[in-house]
C-alpha positions as CSV (number, residue, x, y, z in Angstrom):
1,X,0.0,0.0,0.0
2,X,1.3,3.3,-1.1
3,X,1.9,6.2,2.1
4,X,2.2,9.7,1.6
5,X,2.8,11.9,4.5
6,X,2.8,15.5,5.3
7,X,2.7,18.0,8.2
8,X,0.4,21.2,8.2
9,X,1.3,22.8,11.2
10,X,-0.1,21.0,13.8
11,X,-2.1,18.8,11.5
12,X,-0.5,15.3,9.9
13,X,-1.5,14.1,6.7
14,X,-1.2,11.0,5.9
15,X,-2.4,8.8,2.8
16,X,-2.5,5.0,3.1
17,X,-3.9,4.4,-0.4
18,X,-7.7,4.8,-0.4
19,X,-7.2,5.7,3.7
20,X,-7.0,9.5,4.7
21,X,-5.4,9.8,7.8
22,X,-5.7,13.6,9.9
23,X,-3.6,13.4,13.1
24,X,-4.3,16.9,15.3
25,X,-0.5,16.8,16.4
26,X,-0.1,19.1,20.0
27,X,0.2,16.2,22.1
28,X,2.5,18.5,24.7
29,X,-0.6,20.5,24.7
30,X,-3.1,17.4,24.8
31,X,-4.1,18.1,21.1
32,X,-5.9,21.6,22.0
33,X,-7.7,23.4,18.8
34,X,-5.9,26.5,18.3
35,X,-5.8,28.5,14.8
36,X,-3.0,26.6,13.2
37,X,-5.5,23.2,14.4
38,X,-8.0,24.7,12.9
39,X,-6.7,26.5,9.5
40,X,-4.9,23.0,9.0
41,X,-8.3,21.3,9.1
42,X,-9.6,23.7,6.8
43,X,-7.2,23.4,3.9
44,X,-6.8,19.2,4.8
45,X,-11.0,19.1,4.2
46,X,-10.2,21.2,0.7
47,X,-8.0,18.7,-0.6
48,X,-9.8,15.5,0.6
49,X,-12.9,16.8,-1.2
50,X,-10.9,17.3,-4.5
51,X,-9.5,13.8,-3.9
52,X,-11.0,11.0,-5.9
53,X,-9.1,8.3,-4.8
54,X,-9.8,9.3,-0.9
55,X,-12.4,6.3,0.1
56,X,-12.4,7.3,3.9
57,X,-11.0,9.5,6.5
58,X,-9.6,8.6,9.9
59,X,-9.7,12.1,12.4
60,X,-7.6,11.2,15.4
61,X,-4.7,13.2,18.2
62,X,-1.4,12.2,18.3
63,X,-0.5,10.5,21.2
64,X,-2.0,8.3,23.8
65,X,-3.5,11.0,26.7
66,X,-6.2,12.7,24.6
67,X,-7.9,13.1,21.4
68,X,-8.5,16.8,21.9
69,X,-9.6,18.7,24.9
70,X,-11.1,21.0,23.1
71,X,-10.2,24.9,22.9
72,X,-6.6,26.3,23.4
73,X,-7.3,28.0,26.8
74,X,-4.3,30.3,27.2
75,X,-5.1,31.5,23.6
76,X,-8.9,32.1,24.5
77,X,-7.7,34.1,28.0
78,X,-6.4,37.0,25.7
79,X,-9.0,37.1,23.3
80,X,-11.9,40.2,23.6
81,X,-15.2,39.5,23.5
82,X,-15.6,40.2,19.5
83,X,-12.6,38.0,18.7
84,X,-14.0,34.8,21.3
85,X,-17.3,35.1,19.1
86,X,-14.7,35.0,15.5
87,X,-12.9,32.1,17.2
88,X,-16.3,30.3,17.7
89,X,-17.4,31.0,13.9
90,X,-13.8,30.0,12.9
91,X,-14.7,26.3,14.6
92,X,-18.2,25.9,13.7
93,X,-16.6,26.8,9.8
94,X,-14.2,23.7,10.7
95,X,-17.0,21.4,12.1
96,X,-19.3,21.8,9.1
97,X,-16.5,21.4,6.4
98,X,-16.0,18.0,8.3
99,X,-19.8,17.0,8.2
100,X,-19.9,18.4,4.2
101,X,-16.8,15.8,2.7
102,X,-18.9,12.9,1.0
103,X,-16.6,10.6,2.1
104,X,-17.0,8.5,5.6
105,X,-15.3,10.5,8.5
106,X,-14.4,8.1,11.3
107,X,-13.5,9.9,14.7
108,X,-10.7,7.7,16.5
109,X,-10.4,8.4,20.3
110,X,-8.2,7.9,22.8
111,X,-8.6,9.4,26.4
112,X,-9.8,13.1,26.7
113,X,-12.4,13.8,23.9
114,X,-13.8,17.0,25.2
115,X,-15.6,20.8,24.8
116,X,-14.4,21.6,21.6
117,X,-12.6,18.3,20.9
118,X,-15.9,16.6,21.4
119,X,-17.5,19.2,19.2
120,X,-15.3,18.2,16.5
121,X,-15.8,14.8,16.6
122,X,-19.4,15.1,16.7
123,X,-19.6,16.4,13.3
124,X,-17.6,12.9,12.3
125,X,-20.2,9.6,10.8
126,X,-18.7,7.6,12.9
127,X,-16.6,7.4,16.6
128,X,-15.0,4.5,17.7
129,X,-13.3,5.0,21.2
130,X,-10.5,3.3,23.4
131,X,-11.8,1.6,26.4
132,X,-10.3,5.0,28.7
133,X,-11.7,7.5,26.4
134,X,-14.1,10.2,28.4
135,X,-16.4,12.6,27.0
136,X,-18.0,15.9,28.3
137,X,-17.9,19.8,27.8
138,X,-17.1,20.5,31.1
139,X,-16.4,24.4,30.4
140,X,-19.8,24.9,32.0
141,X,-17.6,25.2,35.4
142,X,-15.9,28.0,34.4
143,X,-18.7,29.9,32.4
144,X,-17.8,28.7,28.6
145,X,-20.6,27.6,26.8
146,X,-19.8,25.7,23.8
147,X,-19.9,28.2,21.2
148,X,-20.4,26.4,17.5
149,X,-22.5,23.5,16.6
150,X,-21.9,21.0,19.5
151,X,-25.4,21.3,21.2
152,X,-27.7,20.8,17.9
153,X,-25.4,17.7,16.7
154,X,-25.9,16.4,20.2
155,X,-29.4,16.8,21.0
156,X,-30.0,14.9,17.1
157,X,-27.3,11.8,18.2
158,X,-28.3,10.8,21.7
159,X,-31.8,12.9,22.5
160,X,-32.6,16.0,24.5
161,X,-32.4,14.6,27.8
162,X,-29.2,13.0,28.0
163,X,-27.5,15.9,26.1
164,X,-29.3,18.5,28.3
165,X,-27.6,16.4,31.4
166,X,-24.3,16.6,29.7
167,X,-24.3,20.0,28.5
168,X,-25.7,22.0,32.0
169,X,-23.9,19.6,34.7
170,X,-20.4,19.8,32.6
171,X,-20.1,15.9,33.5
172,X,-17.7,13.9,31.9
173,X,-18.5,10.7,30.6
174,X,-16.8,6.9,29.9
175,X,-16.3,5.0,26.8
176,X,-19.0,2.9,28.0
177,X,-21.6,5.5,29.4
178,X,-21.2,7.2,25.7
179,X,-21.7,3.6,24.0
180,X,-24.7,3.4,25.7
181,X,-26.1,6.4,24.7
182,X,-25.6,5.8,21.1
183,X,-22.5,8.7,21.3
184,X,-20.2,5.7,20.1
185,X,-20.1,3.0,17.4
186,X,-18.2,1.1,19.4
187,X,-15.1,0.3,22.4
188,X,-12.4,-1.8,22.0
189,X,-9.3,-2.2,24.4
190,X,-6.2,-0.6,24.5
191,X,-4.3,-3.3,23.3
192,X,-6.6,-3.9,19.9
193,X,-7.2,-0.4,19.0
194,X,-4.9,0.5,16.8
195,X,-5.3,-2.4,14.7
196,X,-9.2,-2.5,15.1
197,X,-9.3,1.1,14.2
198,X,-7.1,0.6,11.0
199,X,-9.0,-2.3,10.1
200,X,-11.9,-0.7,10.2
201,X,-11.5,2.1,8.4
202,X,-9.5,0.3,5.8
203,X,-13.0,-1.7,5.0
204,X,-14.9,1.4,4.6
205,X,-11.9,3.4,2.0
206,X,-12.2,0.1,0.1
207,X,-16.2,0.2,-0.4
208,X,-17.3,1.1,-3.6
209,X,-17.0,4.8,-3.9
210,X,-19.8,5.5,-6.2
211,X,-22.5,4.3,-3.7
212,X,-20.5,5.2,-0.7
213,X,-20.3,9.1,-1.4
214,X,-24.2,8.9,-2.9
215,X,-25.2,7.4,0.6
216,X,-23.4,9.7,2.5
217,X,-25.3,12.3,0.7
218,X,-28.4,10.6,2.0
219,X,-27.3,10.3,5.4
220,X,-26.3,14.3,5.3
221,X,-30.1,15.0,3.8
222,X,-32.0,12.7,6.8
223,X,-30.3,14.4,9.6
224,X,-31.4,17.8,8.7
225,X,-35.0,17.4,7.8
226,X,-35.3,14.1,5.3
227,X,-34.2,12.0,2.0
228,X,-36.0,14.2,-0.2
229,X,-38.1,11.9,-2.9
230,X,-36.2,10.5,-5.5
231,X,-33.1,10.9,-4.2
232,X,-32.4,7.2,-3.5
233,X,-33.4,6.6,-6.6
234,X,-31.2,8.7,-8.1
235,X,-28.0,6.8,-6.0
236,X,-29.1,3.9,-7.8
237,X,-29.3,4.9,-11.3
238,X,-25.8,6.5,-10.7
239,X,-24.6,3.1,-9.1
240,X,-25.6,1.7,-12.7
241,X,-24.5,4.3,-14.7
242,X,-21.1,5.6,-12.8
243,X,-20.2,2.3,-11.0
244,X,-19.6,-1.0,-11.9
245,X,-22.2,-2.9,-10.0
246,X,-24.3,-4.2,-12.7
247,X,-21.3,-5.9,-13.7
248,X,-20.2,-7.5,-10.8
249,X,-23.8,-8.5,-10.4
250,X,-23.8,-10.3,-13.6
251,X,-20.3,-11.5,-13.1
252,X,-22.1,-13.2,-9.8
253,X,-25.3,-14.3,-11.0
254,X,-24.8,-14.2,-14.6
255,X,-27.3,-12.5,-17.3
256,X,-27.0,-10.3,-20.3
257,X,-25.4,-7.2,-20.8
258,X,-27.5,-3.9,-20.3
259,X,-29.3,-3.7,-24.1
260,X,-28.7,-7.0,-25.1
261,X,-31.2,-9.1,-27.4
262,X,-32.7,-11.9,-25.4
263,X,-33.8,-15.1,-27.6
C-alpha cells in the first residue's frame, strides 16, 4: 500500500492508499484546537474533497492522553469578546466542512475527547473510542458555553435529555456510558485499537465509492429534515450508470449485458 505523508502545522497528513489519515498533532498541549489546528483542518478538508481516490477519513490526536480537549485556553484568556465570538465562527466553519466531505469520517479516540474536541468529533459519521476515552464539555464550570455547533449535533445523536444532562452539569463521561447512549459505534481495548481502528476504516476506504459518497449524501439529507423523494433513486441509477455494479452482479449471477437481445 502506497503512504504519503505530510505536516500542516499541527495537522499530519497522511495517505494510506484509499485511507486518509488527519492526526491533530499538540500532544505537549493534549491536542488543543488552536488556529494553526484549525486552518490546518480547513485546507486538509479542501483537498480531501478534490480527492478521488480518498475512500475514507480517519480524524484522530497524536498520542495516547487525549484526542482533543477542546479549545486552546491560554489563547482564548487573551481574546476580547468580538474576537472569542470570530474564534467560535472560525470552529463551527471547521465542524461543518468536516460533516460536508462525501466521504466517511471516522472519529478515532483515545482518552480526553472533550468541549471543543468533542464538538469536532461530533460532526464525524462515525466514533470508535479506546476503552479509557471520556467525554464531556465540562467548560460549564468555568462559564464557557460551547460556542459552535456542538449542542444541535448532540441533542439529534443521543436525545434532548441525556444531552441537556451533559451540557448544563459539565459531567464527563466513559467509553461505556457514551456507547450506551448511542455517542459511540463502538469500544475496543487498548491493546486492539490501533489495529481494530485501522482495520476498520481500511474496509470502509475500500467500499465502492460511487454508492458510498451517494449514501453519505443521503445520510447528510436525513439528519437535517429528510431524504427528499427521488433521491435514492437517483443513488441507484448512478450506481448503474457511474459504478460497476451491474457488472459485478452479472459476473455473480450471470445474465446479459445492459441492451442486449434476449432469444
Amino acid at each position: 500500500m502506497a503512504r504519503h505523508s505530510a505536516k500542516d502545522g499541527p495537522l499530519k497528513f497522511e495517505k494510506q492508499g484509499a485511507l486518509t489519515v488527519l492526526t491533530i498533532d499538540r500532544p505537549d498541549a493534549n491536542n488543543a484546537l488552536d488556529d494553526d489546528v484549525r486552518g490546518g483542518l480547513l485546507r486538509a478538508c479542501s483537498r480531501i474533497a478534490e480527492d478521488e481516490e480518498t475512500g475514507a477519513v480517519v480524524l484522530t490526536g497524536a498520542g495516547n492522553e487525549a484526542f482533543s480537549t477542546g479549545y486552546d485556553l491560554p489563547q482564548l484568556a487573551s481574546l476580547t469578546p468580538a474576537e472569542a465570538e470570530t474564534l467560535a465562527r472560525g470552529a463551527r466553519l471547521v465542524c461543518e466542512r468536516l460533516a460536508a466531505l462525501d466521504v466517511p469520517v471516522l472519529a478515532t479516540i483515545k482518552g480526553a475527547c472533550i468541549g471543543a474536541g468533542l464538538e469536532l468529533a461530533l460532526h464525524a459519521d462515525m466514533r470508535i473510542a479506546r476503552a479509557d476515552a471520556r467525554f464531556g464539555f465540562p467548560g460549564i464550570s468555568l462559564g464557557l458555553p460551547p460556542g459552535s455547533a456542538a449542542v444541535d449535533r448532540m441533542t439529534r445523536l443521543i436525545g434532548m435529555g441525556p444531552a441537556s444532562a451533559l451540557f448544563i452539569t459539565g459531567g464527563v463521561i466513559s467509553a461505556e456510558r457514551a456507547f450506551m447512549l448511542g455517542l459511540v459505534t463502538n469500544v475496543v481495548g487498548p491493546k486492539d485499537f490501533d489495529a481494530t481502528v485501522l482495520e476498520f476504516a481500511s474496509h470502509i476506504a475500500a467500499l465502492p465509492k460511487v454508492a458510498s459518497r451517494h449514501l453519505k449524501k443521503m445520510l447528510k439529507a436525513a439528519l437535517v429534515g429528510g431524504v427528499p423523494e427521488g433521491l435514492g433513486a437517483a443513488a441507484l441509477r448512478a450506481a448503474f450508470e457511474e459504478g460497476d455494479v451491474g457488472e459485478r452482479l452479472r459476473t455473480m449471477f450471470g445474465g446479459p449485458a445492459p441492451g442486449a437481445a434476449i432469444h
